[in-house]
C-alpha positions as CSV (number, residue, x, y, z in Angstrom):
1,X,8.4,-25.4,-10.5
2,X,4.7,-27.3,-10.4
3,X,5.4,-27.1,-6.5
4,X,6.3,-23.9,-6.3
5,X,2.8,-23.1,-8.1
6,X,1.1,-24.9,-6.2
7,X,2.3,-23.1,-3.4
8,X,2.0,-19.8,-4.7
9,X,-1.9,-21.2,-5.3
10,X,-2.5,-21.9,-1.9
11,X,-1.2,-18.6,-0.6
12,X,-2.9,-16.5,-2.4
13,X,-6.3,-18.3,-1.2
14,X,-5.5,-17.5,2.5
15,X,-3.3,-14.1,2.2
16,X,-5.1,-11.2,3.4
17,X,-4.0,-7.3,3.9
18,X,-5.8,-4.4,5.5
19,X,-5.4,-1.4,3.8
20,X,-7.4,1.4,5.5
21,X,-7.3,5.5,5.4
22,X,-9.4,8.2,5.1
23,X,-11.9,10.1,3.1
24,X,-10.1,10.6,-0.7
25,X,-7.2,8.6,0.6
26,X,-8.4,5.3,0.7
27,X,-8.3,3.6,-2.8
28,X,-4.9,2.0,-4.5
29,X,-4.6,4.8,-6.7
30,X,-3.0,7.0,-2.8
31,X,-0.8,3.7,-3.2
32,X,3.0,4.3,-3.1
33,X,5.3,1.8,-3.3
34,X,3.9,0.1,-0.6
35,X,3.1,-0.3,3.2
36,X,6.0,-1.9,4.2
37,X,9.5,-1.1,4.6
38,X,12.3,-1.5,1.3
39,X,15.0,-3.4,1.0
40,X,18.6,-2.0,-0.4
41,X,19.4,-6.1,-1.5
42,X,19.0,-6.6,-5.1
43,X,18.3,-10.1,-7.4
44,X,21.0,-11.3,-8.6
45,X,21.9,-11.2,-12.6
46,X,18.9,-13.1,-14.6
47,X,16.9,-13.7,-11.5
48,X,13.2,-13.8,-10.9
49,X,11.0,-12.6,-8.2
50,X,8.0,-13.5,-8.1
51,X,5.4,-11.9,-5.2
52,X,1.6,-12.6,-4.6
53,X,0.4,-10.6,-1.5
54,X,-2.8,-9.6,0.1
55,X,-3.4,-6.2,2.1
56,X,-6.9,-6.3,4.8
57,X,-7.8,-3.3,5.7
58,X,-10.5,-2.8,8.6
59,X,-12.2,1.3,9.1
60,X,-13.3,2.9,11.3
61,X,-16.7,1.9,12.2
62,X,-19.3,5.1,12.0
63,X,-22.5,5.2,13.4
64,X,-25.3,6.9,11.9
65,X,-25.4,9.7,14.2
66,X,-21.8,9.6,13.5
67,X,-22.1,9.9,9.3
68,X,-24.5,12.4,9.4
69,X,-22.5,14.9,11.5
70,X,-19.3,14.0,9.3
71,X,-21.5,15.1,6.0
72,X,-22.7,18.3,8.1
73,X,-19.5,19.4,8.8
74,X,-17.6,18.7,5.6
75,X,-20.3,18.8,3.2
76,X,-19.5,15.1,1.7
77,X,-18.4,12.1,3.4
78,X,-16.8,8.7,2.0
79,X,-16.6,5.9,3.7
80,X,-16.6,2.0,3.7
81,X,-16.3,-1.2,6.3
82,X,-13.1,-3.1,4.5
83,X,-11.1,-3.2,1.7
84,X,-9.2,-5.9,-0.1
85,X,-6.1,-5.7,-2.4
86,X,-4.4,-8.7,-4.0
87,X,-1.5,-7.4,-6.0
88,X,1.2,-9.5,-8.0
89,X,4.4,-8.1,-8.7
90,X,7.5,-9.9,-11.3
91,X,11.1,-8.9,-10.7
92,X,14.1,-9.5,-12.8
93,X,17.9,-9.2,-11.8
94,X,19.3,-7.0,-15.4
95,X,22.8,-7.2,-14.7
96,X,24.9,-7.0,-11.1
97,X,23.1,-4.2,-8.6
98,X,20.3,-3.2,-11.2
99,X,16.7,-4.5,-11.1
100,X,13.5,-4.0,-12.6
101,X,10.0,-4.8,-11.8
102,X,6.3,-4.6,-12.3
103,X,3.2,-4.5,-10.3
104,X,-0.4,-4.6,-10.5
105,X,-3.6,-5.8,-8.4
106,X,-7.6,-6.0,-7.9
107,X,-8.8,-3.5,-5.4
108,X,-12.2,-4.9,-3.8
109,X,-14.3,-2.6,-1.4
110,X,-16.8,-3.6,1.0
111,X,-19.9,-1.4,0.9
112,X,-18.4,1.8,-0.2
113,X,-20.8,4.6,0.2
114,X,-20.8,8.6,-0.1
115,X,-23.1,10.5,2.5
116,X,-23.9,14.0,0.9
117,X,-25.1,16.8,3.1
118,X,-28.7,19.1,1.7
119,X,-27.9,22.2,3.3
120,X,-31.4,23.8,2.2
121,X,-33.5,20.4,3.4
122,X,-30.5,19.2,6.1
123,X,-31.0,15.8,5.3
124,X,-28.1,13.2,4.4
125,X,-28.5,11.6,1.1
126,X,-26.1,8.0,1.3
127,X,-25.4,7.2,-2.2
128,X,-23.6,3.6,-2.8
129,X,-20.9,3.4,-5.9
130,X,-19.1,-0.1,-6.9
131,X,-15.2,0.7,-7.2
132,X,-14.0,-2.7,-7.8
133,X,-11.9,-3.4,-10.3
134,X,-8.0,-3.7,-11.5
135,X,-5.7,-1.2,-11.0
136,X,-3.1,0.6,-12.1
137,X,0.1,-0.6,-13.2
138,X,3.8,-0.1,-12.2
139,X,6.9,-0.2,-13.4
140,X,9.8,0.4,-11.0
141,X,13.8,-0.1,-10.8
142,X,15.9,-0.4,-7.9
143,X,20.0,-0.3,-8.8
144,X,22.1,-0.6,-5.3
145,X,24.9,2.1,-5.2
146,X,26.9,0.8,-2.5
147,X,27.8,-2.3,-0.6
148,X,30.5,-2.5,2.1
149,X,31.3,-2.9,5.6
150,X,28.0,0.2,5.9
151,X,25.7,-2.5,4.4
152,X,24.2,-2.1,1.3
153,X,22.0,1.4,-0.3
154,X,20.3,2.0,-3.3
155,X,18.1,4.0,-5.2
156,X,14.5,3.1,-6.2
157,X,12.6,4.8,-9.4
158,X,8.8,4.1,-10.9
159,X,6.0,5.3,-13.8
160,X,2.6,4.3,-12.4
161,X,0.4,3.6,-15.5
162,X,-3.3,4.6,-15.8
163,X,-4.2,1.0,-16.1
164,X,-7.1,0.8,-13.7
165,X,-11.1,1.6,-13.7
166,X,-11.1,5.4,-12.5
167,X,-14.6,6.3,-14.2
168,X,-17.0,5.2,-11.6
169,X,-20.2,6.6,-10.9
170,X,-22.4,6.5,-7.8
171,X,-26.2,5.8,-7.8
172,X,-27.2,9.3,-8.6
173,X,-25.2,9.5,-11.5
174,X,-22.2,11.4,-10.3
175,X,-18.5,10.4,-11.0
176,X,-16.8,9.0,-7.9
177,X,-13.3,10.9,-7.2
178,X,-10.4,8.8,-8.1
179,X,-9.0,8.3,-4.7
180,X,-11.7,5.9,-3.8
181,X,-11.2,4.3,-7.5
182,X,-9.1,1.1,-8.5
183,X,-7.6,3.5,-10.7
184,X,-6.7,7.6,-10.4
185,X,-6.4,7.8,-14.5
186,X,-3.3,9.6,-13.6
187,X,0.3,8.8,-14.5
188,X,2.2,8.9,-11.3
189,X,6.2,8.6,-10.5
190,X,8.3,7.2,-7.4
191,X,11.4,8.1,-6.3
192,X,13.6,6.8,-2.9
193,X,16.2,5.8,-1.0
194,X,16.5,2.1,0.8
195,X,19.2,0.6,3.6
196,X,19.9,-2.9,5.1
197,X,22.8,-3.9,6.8
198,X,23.0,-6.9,9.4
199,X,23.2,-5.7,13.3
200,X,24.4,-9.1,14.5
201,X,25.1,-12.5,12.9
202,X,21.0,-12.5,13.2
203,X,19.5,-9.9,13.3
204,X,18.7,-7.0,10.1
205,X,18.0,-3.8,9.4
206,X,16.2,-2.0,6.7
207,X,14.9,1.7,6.0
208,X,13.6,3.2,3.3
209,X,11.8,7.0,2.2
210,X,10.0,7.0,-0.7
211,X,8.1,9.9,-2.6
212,X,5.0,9.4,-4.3
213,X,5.0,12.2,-7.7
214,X,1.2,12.8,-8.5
215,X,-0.2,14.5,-11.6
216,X,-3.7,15.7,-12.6
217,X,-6.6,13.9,-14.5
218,X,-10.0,15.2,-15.2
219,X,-8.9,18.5,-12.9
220,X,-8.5,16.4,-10.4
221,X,-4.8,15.8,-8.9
222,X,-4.6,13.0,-5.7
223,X,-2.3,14.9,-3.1
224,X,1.6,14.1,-3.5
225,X,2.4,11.3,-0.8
226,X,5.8,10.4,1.6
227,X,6.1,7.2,2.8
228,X,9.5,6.0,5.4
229,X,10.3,2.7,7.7
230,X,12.2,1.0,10.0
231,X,12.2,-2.5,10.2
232,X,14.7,-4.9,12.8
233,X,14.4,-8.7,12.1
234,X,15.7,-11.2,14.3
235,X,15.9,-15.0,13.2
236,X,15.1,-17.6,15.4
237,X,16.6,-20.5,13.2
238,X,20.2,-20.9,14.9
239,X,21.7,-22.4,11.2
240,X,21.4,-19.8,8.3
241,X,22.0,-22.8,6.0
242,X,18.8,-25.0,7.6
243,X,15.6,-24.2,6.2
244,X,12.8,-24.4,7.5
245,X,13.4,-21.0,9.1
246,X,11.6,-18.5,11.2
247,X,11.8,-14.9,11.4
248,X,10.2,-12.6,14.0
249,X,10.4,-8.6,13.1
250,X,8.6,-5.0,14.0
251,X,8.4,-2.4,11.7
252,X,7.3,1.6,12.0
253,X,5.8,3.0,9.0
254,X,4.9,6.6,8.5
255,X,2.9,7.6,6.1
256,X,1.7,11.5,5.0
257,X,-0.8,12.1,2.1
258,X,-0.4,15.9,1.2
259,X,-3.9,17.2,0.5
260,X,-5.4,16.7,-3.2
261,X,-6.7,19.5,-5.5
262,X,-9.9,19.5,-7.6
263,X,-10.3,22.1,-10.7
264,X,-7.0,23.7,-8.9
265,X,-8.3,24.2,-4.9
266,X,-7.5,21.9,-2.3
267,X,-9.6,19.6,-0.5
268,X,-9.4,20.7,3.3
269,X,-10.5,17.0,4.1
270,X,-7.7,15.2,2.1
271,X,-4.6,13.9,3.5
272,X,-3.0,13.5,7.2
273,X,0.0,11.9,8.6
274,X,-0.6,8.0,9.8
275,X,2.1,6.2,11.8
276,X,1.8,2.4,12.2
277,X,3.6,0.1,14.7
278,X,3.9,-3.7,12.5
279,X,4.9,-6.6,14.3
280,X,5.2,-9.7,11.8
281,X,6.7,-13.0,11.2
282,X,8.5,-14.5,8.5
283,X,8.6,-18.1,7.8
284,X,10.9,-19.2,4.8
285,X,10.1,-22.6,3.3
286,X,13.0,-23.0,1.6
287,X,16.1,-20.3,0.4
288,X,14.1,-19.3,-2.8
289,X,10.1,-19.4,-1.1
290,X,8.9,-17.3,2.3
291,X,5.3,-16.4,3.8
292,X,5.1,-13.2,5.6
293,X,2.2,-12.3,8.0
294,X,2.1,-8.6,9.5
295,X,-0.6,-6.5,11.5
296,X,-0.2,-2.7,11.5
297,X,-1.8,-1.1,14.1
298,X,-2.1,3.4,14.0
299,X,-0.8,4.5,17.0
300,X,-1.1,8.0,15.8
301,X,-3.4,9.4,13.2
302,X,-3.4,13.4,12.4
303,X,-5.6,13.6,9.3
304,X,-7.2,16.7,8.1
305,X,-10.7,18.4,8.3
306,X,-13.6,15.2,8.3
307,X,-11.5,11.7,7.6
308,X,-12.4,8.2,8.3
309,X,-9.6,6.7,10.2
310,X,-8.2,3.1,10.2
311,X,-9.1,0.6,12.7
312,X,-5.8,-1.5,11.6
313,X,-4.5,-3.4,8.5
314,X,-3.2,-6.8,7.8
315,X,-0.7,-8.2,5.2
316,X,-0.1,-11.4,4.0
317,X,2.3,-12.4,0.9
318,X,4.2,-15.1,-0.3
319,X,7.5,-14.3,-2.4
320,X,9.8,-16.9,-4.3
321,X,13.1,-16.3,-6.4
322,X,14.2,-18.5,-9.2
């Protein structure tokens, strides 16, 4: 146990995710279940889980030119260089196909700014805000219907809790809308599907859809969001038994934000459908302890009216069992 600490010490000092989007979508609060692909495995009876990961997410970089005829066209424009999120999440195996878990994280942004367009003067103001903070916090529930000669599938439920820092202000006073918050102050729901089943004696498969349930706070309701993957692994380890082992895999993740309401009108410059190619690697210490490194690159990005768009993101987690 002290070495598995000390492990789960180290990784969290080098793990690092990218988690980038677009004006109103880029905070944890637009956060589903995740970015990556779910699993239809479940812990066995009066197991643990026990996950430390780290999302990097690199934007688009705007020049000033740039900023200003964003704010001109849409009125507003957020925007920021990077963001951090460190999340820890505990499962626990309740009986034979049911488990339970909960989540929850520090969201850190790297000069996080709002450019506002004066139409009377047609200057842009930029006015800086500080978002960091802890965010909100999930329960969810996964209970696996089926297992056969198919593979395995299961269901996946989850209450988001309004845990998190979601009254921020910028330096002119004004509060900061909750998608670009730690927090949305809004108690959300998650409901989806999940599939693995083995191709060959090494390699896997696993999809998953998952919808994102979004309620309103402050007349102010973050759009509902769909999130669904692929992923194919393939180990490289010859021996399932022999550990030390090595994974390779590549995932597609696609990703639509519908478009969030304030005081009951949409915002025409919310939400957009992102599609990310992953390629990763997986290196498993020992049966109960693995490192996963993944790079998710947007090979298509249709987001509406004036959005930043993501660069790329990068992921980094460690998960053990005991």
């Amino acid at each position: 146990m002290r070495t598995t600490i000390r492990a789960l010490r180290t990784a969290l000092a080098f793990s690092v995710v990218v988690c980038l989007t677009a004006r109103a979508d880029h905070g944890p609060g637009t956060s589903g279940g995740g970015a990556t692909t779910q699993s239809g495995e479940t812990l066995k009876p009066r197991e643990f889980s026990f996950d430390v990961r780290l999302e990097y997410t690199e934007f688009d970089n705007v020049s000033s030119e740039g900023i200003e005829s964003k704010a001109a066209t849409a009125g507003a424009f957020d925007l920021l260089d990077r963001s951090f999120l460190y999340t820890v999440s505990v499962g626990y195996g309740i009986i034979e196909n049911w488990q339970a878990s909960i989540s929850i994280g520090y969201y850190e942004a790297v000069n996080p700014r709002e450019a506002e367009f004066d139409p009377g003067t047609g200057e842009t103001e930029i006015l800086t805000f500080n978002p960091d903070g802890v965010t909100d916090l999930w329960l969810t529930t996964k209970y696996r219907f089926y297992r056969g000669p198919w593979g395995q599938f299961a269901a996946l439920g989850g209450v988001k809790f309004p845990t998190g820092e979601d009254d921020v202000r910028n330096s002119a006073g004004e509060r900061v809308e909750p998608s670009a918050t730690a927090g949305s102050g809004s108690f959300d729901g998650i409901a989806g599907l999940a599939h693995s089943r083995w191709l060959t004696s090494r390699m896997t498969l696993d999809a998953s859809a998952l919808y994102t349930f979004r309620t309103e706070h402050d007349d102010f309701k973050l759009g509902d969001r769909i999130d669904a993957g692929v992923a194919v692994a393939y180990r490289l380890t010859e021996d399932i038994e022999k550990y030390p082992q090595l994974s390779v895999f590549t995932e597609a993740n696609l990703r639509h934000l519908f478009k969030s309401e304030e005081e009951g009108e949409r915002d025409p410059n919310t939400g957009g459908t992102v599609l990310f190619l992953s390629p990763g690697v997986r290196f498993s210490v020992h049966r109960d302890v693995a490192l996963t490194f993944s790079a998710q690159f947007p090979v298509f990005q249709d987001l509406n009216g004036t959005q930043l768009e993501t660069d790329f993101r990068v992921l980094a987690a460690l998960t053990a069992t005991f």
